[in-house]
N, C-alpha and C positions, 0 to 999 in steps of 0.2 A: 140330645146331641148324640149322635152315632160314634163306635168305638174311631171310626179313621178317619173322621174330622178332629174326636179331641188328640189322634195321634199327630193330625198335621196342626195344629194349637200348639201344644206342647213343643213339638219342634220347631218352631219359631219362637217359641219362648228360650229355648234349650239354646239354639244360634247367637237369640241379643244378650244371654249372661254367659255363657261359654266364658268371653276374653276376660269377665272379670273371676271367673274359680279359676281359673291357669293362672293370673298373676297372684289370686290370693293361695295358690299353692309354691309356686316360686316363694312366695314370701315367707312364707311358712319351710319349705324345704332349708332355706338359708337361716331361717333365726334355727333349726334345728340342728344345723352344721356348727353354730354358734355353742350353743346349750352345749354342745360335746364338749367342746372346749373348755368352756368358763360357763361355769350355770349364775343367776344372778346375784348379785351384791358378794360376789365370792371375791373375786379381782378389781371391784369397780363395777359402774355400772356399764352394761352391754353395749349402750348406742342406741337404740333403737327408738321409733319413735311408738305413743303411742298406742297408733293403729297397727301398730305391726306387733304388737305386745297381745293385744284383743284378737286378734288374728291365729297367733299363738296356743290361746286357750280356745275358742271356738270352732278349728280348723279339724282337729280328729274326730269332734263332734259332726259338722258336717259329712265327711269323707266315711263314715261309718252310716250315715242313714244314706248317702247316695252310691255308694259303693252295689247295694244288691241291684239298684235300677240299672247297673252300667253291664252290672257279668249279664245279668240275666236278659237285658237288649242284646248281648254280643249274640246269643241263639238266634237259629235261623226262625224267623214270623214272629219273633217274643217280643219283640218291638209293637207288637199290636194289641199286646195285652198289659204290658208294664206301662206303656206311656198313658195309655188310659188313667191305669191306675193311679202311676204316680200324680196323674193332675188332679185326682177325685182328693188325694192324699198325700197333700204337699208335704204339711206339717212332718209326715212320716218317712215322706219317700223321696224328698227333696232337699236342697241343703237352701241355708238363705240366699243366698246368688240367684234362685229361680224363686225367691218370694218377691212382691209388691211390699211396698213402704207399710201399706195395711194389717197383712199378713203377718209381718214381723213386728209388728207391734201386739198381734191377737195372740200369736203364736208365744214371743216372750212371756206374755202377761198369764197366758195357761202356764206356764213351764214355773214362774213365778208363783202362782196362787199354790203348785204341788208344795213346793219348798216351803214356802210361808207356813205350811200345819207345821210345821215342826220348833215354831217359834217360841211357842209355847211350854211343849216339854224342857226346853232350853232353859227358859226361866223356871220352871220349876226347882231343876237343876241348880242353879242360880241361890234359890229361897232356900233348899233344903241344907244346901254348905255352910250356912251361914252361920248354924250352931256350929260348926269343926273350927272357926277362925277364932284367933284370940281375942280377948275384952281389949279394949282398947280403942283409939281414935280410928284406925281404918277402917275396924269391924260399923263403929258407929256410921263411918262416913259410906260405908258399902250398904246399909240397911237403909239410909236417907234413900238411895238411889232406887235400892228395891222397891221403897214407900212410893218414891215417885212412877214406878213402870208400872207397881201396881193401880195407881190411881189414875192414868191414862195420861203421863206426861212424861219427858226427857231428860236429864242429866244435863248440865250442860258441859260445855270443855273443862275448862276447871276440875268441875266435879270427875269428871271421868280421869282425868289425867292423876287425880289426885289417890284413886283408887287401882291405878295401872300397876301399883305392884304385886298385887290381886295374881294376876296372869301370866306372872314371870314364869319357868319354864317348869319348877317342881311346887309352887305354889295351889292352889286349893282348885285353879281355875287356870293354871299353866299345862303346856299338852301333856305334860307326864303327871300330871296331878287330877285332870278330871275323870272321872267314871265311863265306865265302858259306853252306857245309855246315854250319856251329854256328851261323848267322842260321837256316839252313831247319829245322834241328832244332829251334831254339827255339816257333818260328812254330806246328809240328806240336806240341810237346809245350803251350803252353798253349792249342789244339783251334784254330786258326786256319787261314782256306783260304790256301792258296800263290800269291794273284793278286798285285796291285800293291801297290807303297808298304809291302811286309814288313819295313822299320826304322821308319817311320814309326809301322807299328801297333801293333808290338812296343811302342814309345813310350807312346802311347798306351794301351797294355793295361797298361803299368807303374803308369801315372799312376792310370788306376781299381781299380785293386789297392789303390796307397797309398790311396787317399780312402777306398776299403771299408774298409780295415785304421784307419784315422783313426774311421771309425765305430765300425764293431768297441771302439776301446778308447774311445773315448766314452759309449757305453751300454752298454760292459761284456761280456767275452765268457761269464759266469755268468748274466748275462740271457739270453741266446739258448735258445730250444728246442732240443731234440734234434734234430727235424729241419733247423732253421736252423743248427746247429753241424755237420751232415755237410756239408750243401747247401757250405759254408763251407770245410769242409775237398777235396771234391772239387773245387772252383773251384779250390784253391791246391795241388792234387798229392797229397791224403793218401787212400786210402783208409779209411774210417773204420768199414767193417763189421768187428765184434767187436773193435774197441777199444771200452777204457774210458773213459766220460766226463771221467773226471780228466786221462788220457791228453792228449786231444783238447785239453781245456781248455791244459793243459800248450803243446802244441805249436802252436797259435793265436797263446798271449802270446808263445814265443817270438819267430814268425814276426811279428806285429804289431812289437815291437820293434826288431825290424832295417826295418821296412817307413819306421816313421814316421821313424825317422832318418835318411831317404835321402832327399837332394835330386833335383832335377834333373841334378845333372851325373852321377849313380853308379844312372839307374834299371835298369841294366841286371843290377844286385846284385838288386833285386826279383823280374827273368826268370830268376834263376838260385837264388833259394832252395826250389823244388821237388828241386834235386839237392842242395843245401847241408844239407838240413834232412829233405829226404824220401826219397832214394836208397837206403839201409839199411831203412827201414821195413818190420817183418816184415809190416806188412796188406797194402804195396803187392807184397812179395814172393810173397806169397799169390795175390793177385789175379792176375800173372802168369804164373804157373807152376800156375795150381789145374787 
């Protein structure tokens, strides 16, 4: 295919999403007018629904891989080098508004499989604290669960809830209490750059997790689309290619469940149920090793 076929390709592709990145920047613009004001769970919660929440976090991710495609078309003929490019190099040069349903599911699922390495240092982390805890019923009840990760199975609610004080805020496993290498691991595993303020964010990414998850069981996770229930699960650590929808459904509510019942002081249980609840999972085991 010639450079100024795939440029006139590309711009009909660029034409049928256009109207949907200008509403999901409107959207975005206004939850950001919002955030100034009241950030979440500070005054209540925000309003918003959702999609508008997912939006939120995905949208400066976008707007930073499609930004150089935009300056560098403004040049006079650059248009016939970038669009090319951009279509050879979606994943890179495009935002998801100009992916196919296909695309955004290949593309997630690499973006996923990076994160996933780091699931493991996590537990490590995990296994080596476990001498610093006192003797006692919790320490016991937090080793049961390590026996179970180790052996390729899950915790269940119960068990996890029962362990939640683990990850209170100066606790062994709370954001001022774990180690620099199980902060950096965290920060990588839910796709975050390694600059400034990595407890801060961490915090912070806790916080929009809960609110999403607050949505989520407000409108129901049997409401969601198909696509909206991967989209959902790869945000929160699951690969969901060739799971069953029941499955998915299944492991949402759990995850929702432990989410909405975590305050402020225990958000660091929220950064840590991607290994609690997703570590064993034969799709993400797939995804790794395919």
């Amino acid at each position: 295919m010639s450079c100024f076929s795939m440029s006139f390709k590309l711009i009909d592709v660029l034409n049928c999403n256009i109207t949907e990145s200008t509403i999901s920047f409107i959207i975005f613009m206004r939850f950001s007018s919002l955030r100034v004001a009241r950030w979440i769970n500070r005054n209540g919660r925000d309003g918003l629904a959702r999609n508008e929440l997912e939006l939120h976090f995905q949208m400066p991710k976008d707007m930073v891989r499609v930004a150089p495609v935009l300056l560098i078309s403004a040049l006079p003929f650059a248009n016939y080098v970038i669009f090319p490019l951009a279509y050879m190099f979606p994943r890179h040069l495009l935002s998801r508004h100009f992916w196919s349903l296909q695309q955004r599911v290949d593309f997630a699922a690499i973006a996923l499989r990076k994160r996933l390495y780091n699931q493991r240092p996590i537990l490590r982390c995990l296994q080596v604290r476990l001498g610093d805890l006192e003797e006692g019923k919790l320490r016991d009840q937090w080793a049961n669960i390590l026996g179970l990760l180790g052996s390729g199975a899950h915790p269940n609610l119960q068990q996890i809830q029962q362990v939640s004080g683990l990850f209170a805020e100066t606790q062994a496993f709370g954001m001022a209490g774990i180690w620099a290498n199980h902060k950096n691991a965290l920060v990588r595993l839910h796709g975050m750059h390694m600059g400034w303020k990595r407890r801060w964010r961490l915090r912070e990414r806790a916080k929009l997790l809960r609110e999403m998850d607050f949505m989520i069981t407000e409108e129901g996770v049997t409401s969601m689309s198909n696509d909206e229930m991967r989209y959902a699960c790869f945000l929160r650590g699951l690969n969901p290619v060739n799971v069953k929808t029941d499955e998915l459904v299944l492991w949402l509510h759990k995850w929702t469940l432990i989410s909405n019942n975590t305050d402020d002081e225990h958000l660091s249980l929220i950064l840590h149920l991607p290994i609690l609840l997703g570590y064993n999972q034969p799709s993400n085991w797939v995804l790794l090793y395919q």
